[in-house]
N, C-alpha and C positions, 0 to 999 in steps of 0.2 A: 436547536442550539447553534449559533454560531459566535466566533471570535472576532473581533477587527481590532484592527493596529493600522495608526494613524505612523504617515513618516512626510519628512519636505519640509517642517519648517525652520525658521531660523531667523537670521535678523539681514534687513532688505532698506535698499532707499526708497522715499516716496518718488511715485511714478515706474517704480518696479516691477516686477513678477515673479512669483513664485506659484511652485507645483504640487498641490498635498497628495499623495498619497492613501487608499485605504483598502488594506487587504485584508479579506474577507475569507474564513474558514468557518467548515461545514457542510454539511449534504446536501443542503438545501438552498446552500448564501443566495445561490442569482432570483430567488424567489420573493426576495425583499426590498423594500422600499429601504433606499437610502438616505438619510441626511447630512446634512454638516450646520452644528450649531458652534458657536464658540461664545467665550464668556474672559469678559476683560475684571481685573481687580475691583472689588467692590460693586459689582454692576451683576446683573442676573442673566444667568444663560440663553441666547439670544439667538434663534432661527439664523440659517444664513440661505441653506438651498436642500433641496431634494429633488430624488427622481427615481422613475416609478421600475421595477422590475426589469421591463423589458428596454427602458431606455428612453421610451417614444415621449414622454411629458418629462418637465421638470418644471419647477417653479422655486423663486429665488427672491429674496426679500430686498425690498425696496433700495436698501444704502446700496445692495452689489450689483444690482440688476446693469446687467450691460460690459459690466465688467468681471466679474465672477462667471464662469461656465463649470456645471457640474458633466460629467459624464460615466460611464461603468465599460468595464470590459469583463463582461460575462465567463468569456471561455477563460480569464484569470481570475476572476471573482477579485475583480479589483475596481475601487472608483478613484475618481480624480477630482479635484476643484483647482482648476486652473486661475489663479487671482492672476488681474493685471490691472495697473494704473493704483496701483495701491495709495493708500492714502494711510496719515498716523491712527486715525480711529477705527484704523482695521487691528493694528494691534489688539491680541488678546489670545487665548489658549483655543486650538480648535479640535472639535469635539467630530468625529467619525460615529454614528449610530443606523441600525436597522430595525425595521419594523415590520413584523407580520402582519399588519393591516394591510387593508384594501385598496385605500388610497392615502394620496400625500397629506403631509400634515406638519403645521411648525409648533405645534407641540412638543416638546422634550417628554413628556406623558407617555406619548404615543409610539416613541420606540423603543425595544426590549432587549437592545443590545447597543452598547459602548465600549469605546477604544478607552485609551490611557490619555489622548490628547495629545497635541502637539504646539509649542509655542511660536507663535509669528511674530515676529516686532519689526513697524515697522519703523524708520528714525526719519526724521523731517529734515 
């Protein structure tokens, strides 16, 4: 079982940054695959990054790549997605989850625990 709560978003100008936030309770948190998906109005919930237990892989979807860094601090059971160079079509609600699988994955399917979300907007 574990818990996560998403915090850090709010409203930003393009070319910005912002720092999400994702703390992780339970026995077990540092043993799971992280992600961060988010999902804009009308539009379906959308991969952004993940990475794996121990820290050593991550992988991140095409629009952030470069710009998006996922990371974890184990000993807090906390992860982070550090956005920068934001752009307006990053606006949307971002979604904190973990998965007991094996490996990464941008499936929403595939993990077994979610946050409440947090809104980003960013203004042009």
């Amino acid at each position: 079982q574990v818990h996560v709560v998403e915090s850090g978003g709010g409203l930003v100008q393009a070319g910005g940054s912002l720092r999400l936030s994702c703390a992780a309770s339970g026995r077990t948190a540092s043993n799971y695959v992280m992600g961060w998906f988010r999902q804009a109005p009308g539009k379906e919930r959308e991969f952004v990054a993940a990475i794996t237990s121990s820290g050593g892989t991550t992988y991140y979807a095409d629009s952030v790549k470069g710009r998006f860094t996922i990371a974890r601090d184990n000993a807090k059971n906390t992860v982070f997605l550090q956005m920068n160079s934001l752009k307006f079509e990053d606006t949307a609600v971002y979604y904190c989850a973990a998965s007991n699988g094996v490996g990464l994955s941008v499936r929403s399917r595939s993990y077994d625990y979610w946050g409440q979300g947090t809104q980003v907007t960013v203004s042009s």
